[in-house]
Every structure is written in C-alpha cells, then in structure tokens.
C-alpha positions as CSV (number, residue, x, y, z in Angstrom):
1,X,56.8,-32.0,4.3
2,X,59.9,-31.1,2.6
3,X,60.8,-29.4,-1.1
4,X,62.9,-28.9,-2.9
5,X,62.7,-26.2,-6.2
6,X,64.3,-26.8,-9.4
7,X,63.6,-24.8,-12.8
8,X,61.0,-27.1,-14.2
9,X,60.5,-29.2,-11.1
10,X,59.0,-29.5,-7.4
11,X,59.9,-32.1,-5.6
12,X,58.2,-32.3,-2.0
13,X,59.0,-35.5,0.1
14,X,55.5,-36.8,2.4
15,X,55.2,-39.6,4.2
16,X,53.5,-42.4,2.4
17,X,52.8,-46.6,3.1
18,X,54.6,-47.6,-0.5
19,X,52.0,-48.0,-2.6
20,X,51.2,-47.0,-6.2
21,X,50.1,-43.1,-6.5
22,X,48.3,-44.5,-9.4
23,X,46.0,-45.8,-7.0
24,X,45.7,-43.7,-4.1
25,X,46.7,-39.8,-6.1
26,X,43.8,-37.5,-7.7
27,X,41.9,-38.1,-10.7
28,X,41.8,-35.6,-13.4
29,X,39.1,-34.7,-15.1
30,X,38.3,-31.7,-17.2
31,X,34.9,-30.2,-16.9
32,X,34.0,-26.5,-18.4
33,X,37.4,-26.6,-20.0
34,X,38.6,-26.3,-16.5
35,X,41.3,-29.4,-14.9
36,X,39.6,-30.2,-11.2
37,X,41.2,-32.6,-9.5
38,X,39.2,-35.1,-7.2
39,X,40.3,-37.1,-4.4
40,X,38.9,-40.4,-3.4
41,X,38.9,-43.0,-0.7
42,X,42.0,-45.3,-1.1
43,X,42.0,-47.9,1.5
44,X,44.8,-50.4,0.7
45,X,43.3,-52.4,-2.0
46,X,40.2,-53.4,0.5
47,X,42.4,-53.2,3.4
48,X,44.9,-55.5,2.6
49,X,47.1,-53.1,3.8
50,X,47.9,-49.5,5.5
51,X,46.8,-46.7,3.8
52,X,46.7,-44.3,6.4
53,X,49.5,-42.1,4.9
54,X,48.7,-42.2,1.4
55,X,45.2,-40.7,2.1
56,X,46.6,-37.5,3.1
57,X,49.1,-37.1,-0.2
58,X,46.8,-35.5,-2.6
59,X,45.4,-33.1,0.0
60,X,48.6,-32.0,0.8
61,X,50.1,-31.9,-3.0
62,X,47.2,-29.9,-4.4
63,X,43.4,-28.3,-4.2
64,X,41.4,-31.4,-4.7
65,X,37.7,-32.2,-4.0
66,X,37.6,-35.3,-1.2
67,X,34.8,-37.3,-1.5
68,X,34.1,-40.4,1.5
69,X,33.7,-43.3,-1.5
70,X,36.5,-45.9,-2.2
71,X,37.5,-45.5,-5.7
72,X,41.4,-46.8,-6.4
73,X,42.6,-45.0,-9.5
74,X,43.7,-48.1,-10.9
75,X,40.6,-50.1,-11.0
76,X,38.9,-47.7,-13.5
77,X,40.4,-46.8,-17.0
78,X,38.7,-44.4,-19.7
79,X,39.3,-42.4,-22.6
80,X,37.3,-39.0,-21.7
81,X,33.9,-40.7,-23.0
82,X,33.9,-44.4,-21.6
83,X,34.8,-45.6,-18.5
84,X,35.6,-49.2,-17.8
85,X,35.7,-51.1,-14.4
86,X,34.8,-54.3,-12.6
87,X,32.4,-55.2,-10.0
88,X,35.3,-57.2,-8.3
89,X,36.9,-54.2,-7.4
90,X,33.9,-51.4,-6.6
91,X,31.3,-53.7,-4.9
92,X,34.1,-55.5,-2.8
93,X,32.2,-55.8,1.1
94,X,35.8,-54.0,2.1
95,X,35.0,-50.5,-0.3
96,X,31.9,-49.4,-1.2
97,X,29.2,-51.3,0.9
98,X,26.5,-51.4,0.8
99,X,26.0,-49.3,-1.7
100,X,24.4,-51.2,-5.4
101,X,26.1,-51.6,-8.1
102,X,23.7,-48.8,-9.7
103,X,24.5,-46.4,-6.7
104,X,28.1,-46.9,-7.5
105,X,26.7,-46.3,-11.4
106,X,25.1,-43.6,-10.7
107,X,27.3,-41.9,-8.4
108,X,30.5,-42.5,-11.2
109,X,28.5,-40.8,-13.7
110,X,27.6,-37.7,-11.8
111,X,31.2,-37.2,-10.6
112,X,33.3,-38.0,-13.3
113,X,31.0,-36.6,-16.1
C-alpha cells in the first residue's frame, strides 16, 4: 500500500475489485460519545462479483471491529434512531443464510445500537 501526505489529506492507494466503498467500507456509528468503526462482510452484491480485495480495505485504512455477517453499507440507510432495509437484500440465500429474519433483527439492533 502506497501514500501519499498532504496538509489536510492522506491518500493511500490499495488494491480493490471496483466497487462502491459505500458498500463494502466501515460503518460509523457513535456509541458513548465515542466514533467506532465496524466492518462487515461485503461479498459482491451476493456474489455477483469479486470481492476478494475490497474485504481487506477497511482493515487496512483503519481500527475497525470485523464481524463474519454480510451487511453491504448500501442496503441499510438510518438517521441515528431508525434504520431502514429490505429483506431482498439481508435474507438473500447468497448473504446471511440461514439465519431469520429476526436473527438478522436482532443481531442489527445489538450492533448498531
């Protein structure tokens, strides 16, 4: 991996599989008034396509917690207090199974909360 510093910038080259870092890069949330950054499966939109690379970005970039559950940063959207998603995306058979839709609930709740 390669850098390069400017005054208000960082700019590090990785390899990657050219997809959106929306999708495969940590999510933020902010939890005792603390920013912790948590990393999640991404696995090329249920493995349309190679994701291989893009796995290992945000565990390079920064100190995230990895957790083994497939969660694409751009099939959830919230505001801090709800969270909104669809079942096409989380229950897929190529992400999360075969976990239920209230393990998937349940297990959103307690990590993002």
């Amino acid at each position: 991996m390669s850098y390069v510093k400017h005054k208000n910038f960082i700019f590090k080259k990785v390899k990657n599989n050219d997809t959106w870092a929306r999708d495969f890069g940590a999510i933020s949330i902010k939890k005792n008034g603390k920013v912790k950054l948590l990393d999640f499966v991404f696995n090329g939109w249920g493995l349309k396509y190679p994701s291989n690379y893009d796995n290992q970005i945000s565990k390079k970039l920064f100190k995230v917690k990895s957790y083994n559950f497939v969660l694409e940063g751009g099939s959830i959207d919230t505001n801090g207090e709800v969270l909104l998603t669809n079942t096409q995306c989380l229950l897929e058979k190529n992400r999360n199974y075969p976990l239920s839709q209230k393990q998937i609930e349940k297990f959103l709740i307690k990590t993002l909360k």
